[in-house]
N, C-alpha and C positions, 0 to 999 in steps of 0.2 A: 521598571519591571513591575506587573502589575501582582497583587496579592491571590492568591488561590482563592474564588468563589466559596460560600458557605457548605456548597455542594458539592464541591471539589473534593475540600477537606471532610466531606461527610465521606465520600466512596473511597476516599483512601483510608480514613478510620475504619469501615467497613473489611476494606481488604487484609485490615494490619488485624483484627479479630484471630485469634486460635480455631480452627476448624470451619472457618467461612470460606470454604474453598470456590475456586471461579463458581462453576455450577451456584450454589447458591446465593453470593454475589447478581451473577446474571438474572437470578431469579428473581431477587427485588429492585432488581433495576427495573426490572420489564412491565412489573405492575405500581412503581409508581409513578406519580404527577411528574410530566417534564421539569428537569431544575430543581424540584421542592425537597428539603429537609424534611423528612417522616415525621412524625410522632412518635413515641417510644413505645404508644397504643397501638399503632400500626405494625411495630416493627414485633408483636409479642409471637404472632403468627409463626416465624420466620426464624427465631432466635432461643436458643436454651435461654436459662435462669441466667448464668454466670456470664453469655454471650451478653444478653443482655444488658446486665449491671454494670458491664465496659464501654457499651454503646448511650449508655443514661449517663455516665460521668462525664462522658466526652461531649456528649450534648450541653450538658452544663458547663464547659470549658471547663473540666477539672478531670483529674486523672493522670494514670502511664498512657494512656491510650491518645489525650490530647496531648501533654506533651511530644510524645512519638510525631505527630502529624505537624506539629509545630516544627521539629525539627528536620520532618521532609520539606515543609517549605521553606524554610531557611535557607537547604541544601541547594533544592530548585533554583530561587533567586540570586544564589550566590555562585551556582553554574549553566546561568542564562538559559534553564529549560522552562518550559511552558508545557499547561499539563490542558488537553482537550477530553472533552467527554461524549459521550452519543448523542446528547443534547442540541450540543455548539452545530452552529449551521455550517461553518468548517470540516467539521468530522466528513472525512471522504465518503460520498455515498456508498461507490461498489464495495466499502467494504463491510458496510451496513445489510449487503446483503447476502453475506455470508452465514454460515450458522452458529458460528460459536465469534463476535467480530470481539474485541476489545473491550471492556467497561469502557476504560481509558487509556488514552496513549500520553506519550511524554515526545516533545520532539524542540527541534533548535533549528532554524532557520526559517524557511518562506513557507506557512503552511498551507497558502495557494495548491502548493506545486502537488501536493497530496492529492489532490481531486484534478488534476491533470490529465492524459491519454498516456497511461503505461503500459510500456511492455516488461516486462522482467526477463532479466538471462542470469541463469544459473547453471553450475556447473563445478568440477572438480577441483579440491585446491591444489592437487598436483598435478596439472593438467599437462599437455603435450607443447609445445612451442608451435603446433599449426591448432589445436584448440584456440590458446592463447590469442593468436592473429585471428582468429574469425571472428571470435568475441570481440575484442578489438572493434575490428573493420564493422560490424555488424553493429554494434552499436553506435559508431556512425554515423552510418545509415541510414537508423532507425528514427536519429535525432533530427537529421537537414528532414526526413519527411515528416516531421512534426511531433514525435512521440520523444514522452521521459523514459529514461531506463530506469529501473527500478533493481535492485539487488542487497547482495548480503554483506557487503564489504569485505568477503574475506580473504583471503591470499587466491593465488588462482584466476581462474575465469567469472568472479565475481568481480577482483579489483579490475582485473583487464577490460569488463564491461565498463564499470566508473567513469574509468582514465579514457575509453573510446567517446562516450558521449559527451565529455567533459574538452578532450581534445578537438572536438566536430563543434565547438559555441553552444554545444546543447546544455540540460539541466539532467540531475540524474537523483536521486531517494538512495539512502541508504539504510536499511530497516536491520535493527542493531537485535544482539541475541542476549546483550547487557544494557548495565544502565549507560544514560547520554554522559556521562561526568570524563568518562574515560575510552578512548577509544582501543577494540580489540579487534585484529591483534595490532599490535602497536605499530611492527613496520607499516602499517598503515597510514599512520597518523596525517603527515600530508598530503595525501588524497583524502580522506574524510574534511578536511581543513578546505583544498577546494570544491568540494560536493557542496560543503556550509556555504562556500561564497554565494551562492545563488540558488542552492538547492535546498533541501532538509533533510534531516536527521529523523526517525522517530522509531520508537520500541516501548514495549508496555513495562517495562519491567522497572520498578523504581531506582532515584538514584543510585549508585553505587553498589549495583547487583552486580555481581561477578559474574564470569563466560562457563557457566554450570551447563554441564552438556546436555541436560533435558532443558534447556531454554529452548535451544536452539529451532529442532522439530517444530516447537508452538510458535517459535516465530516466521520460520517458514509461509504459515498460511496466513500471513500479514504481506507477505511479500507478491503472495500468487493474487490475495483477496485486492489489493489494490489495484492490480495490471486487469489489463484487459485480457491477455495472453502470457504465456512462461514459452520465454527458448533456451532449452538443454541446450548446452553446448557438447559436453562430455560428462558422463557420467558411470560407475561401474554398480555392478549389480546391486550391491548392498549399497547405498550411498543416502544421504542423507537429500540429494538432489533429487532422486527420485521420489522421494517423501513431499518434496515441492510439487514435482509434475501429478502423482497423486490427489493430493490434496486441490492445485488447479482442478481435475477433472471431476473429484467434487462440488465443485465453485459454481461449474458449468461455464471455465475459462478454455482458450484457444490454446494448446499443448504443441510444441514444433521441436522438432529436435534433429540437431544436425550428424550425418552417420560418417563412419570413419572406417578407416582399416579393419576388418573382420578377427585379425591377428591379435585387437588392443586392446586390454580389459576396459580402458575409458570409452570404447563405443560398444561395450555389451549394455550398457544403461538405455542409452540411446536408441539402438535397435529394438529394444525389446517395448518402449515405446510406442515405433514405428511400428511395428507387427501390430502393436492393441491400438492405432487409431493416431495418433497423434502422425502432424504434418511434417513429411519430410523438408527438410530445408538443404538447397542448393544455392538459394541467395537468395538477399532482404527481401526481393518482389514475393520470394514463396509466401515470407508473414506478410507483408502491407495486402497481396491480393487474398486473403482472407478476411479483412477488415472494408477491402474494398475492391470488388471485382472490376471495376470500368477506374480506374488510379489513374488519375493521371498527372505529374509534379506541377505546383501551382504558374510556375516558370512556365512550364509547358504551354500550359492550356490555354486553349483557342475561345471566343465566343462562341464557338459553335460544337460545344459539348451538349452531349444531350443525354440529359439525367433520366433514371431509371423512372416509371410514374410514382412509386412510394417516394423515393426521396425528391422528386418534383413537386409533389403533392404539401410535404413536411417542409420542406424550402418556401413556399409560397406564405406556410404560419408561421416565420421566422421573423421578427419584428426587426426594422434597421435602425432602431433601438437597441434597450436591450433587455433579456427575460432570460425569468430562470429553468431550469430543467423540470421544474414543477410545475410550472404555469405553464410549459410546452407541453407539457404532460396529459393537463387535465384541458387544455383547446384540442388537441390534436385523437386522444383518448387512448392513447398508445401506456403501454409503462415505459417507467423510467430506465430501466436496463437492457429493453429492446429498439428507446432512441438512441441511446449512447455508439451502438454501433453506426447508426446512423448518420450522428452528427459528425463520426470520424469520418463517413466518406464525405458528406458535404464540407467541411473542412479542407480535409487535402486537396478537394479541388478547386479549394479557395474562396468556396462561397460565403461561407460563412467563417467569423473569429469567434471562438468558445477556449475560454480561460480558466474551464473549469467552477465558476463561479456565476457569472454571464454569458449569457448566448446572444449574440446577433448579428444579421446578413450584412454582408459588405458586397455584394453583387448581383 
């Protein structure tokens, strides 16, 4: 297990500060040097007096304040978490480009699977037993046609998602509303257990933060910020689901929610959705033909597909090599969040393998 970066331990000294709340944090993240430890002269701009004189001790490894950081990585190394920061070429892009993303996350398992093609499904922890099977069957689905689910892990149509994409050979994210040390709520605990075998774990929240019900909201748009889309399953009017699907449509994410009995408080969320925009869902095709209007399963497909001229065009600068999303980026002069959708269709129809990390044609 490796040691926390000089810079690591600087943004968690930072965050462990009295009255350095996120906003301010984010603020001297944003102006300075990638990677770099400030100066104390840098930091004068930004920091009271007394802020200050905690942040000068801890730079000279002295203080409560080094101490504290010392004994978060202790904590860390001794419950197999790993801490990424906006820096790390890891850090998943989509969620970089959101407006408030993470300083830092914590997370335990494949951090691959982070910058993957997710979708997230969300939805009620008391949900219906026909909620529960769609969630289920839907995620799938979701997974044989090549996408991660992404969720909250919690009782409900979140674990029911887990256990669908986990059940289909798929990989699933489970983005936590505490710290990694412990899993919430606990009848959980073995499905969180296989999510890690091949999946991850991640939440901002330091080790052994407890399930404080204002976490949760903020972790929310960690859940929608990574996915490419959010599917409601059920949801009721005040719900914290609908805080997801929200926050999605700030993101400028793909919203679907599936409708239900008129009679059922769990599909007034969901309806009221559908009325303001978001995609009804009748089954999986309703989400995959939003990511890709001409789908076809890689099984299927014939030589004699014939791609739209943009993604014909963007298949041609695809190296049978391999390259990054940035180098695709700055050949092709597109941005990077308007190939993403891109590379999903050329994907599922086989033409190309993107790992999230590498891109390149296989046909």
């Amino acid at each position: 297990m490796n040691h926390l970066s000089d810079y690591n331990r600087f943004l968690l000294a930072l965050s462990l500060i009295p009255r350095v709340g996120r906003k301010k944090l984010e603020i001297i993240v944003s102006v300075l040097q990638p990677s770099v430890v400030p100066s104390s002269h840098f930091l004068e701009s930004y920091l009271t007096r007394n802020q200050l004189m905690l942040i000068n001790s801890f730079l000279k490894g002295a203080g409560e304040l080094h101490a504290k950081v010392l004994a978060i990585e202790r904590q860390l190394k001794m419950q197999h978490i790993l801490m990424l920061n906006q820096q790390d070429a890891a850090y998943p892009y989509l969620l970089t480009q959101i407006s408030d993303p993470p300083v830092f996350l914590f997370y335990k398992g494949d951090v691959g699977v982070l910058s993957s093609k997710q979708i997230a499904i969300v939805g009620s922890r008391n949900a219906s037993s026909s909620g529960l099977r769609h969630s289920y069957s839907i995620a799938g689905q979701l997974v044989q046609a090549g996408f991660v689910i992404t969720s909250g892990l919690a009782q409900g149509i979140d674990g029911a998602a887990h256990s669908g994409a986990l059940d289909a050979g798929g990989l699933s994210i489970a983005v936590m509303g505490t710290g990694l040390g412990s899993v919430y709520p606990r009848s959980n605990q073995t499905l969180a257990n296989r999510i890690l075998d091949s999946g991850c774990w991640v939440s901002e929240y330091l080790p052994g933060s407890a399930p404080v019900a204002a976490n949760f909201p903020r972790r929310n748009r960690i859940i929608s910020g990574l996915s490419l889309g959010v599917l409601v399953v059920e949801a009721r009017l005040k719900s914290g689901t609908l805080i997801t699907a929200r926050t999605a449509l700030e993101q400028n994410r793909e919203v679907f929610a599936i409708p239900g009995p008129i009679d059922y408080p769990g599909s007034v969320g969901c309806h009221n959705l559908i009325s303001e925009g978001a995609k009804l869902v009748q089954s999986v095709d309703d989400i995959i033909s939003e990511f890709n209007s001409t789908f076809v399963f890689a099984q299927t497909k014939t030589e004699n597909v014939t791609l739209e001229p943009a993604l014909q065009g963007l298949l041609e600068l695809i190296d049978f090599g391999s390259m990054t999303l940035v180098e695709l980026s700055n050949i092709s002069g597109l941005y990077e969040l308007d190939l993403l959708s891109m590379l999903v269709d050329l994907e599922l129809q086989g033409f190309i393998d993107n790992d999230g990390v590498s891109i390149r044609r296989i046909m």
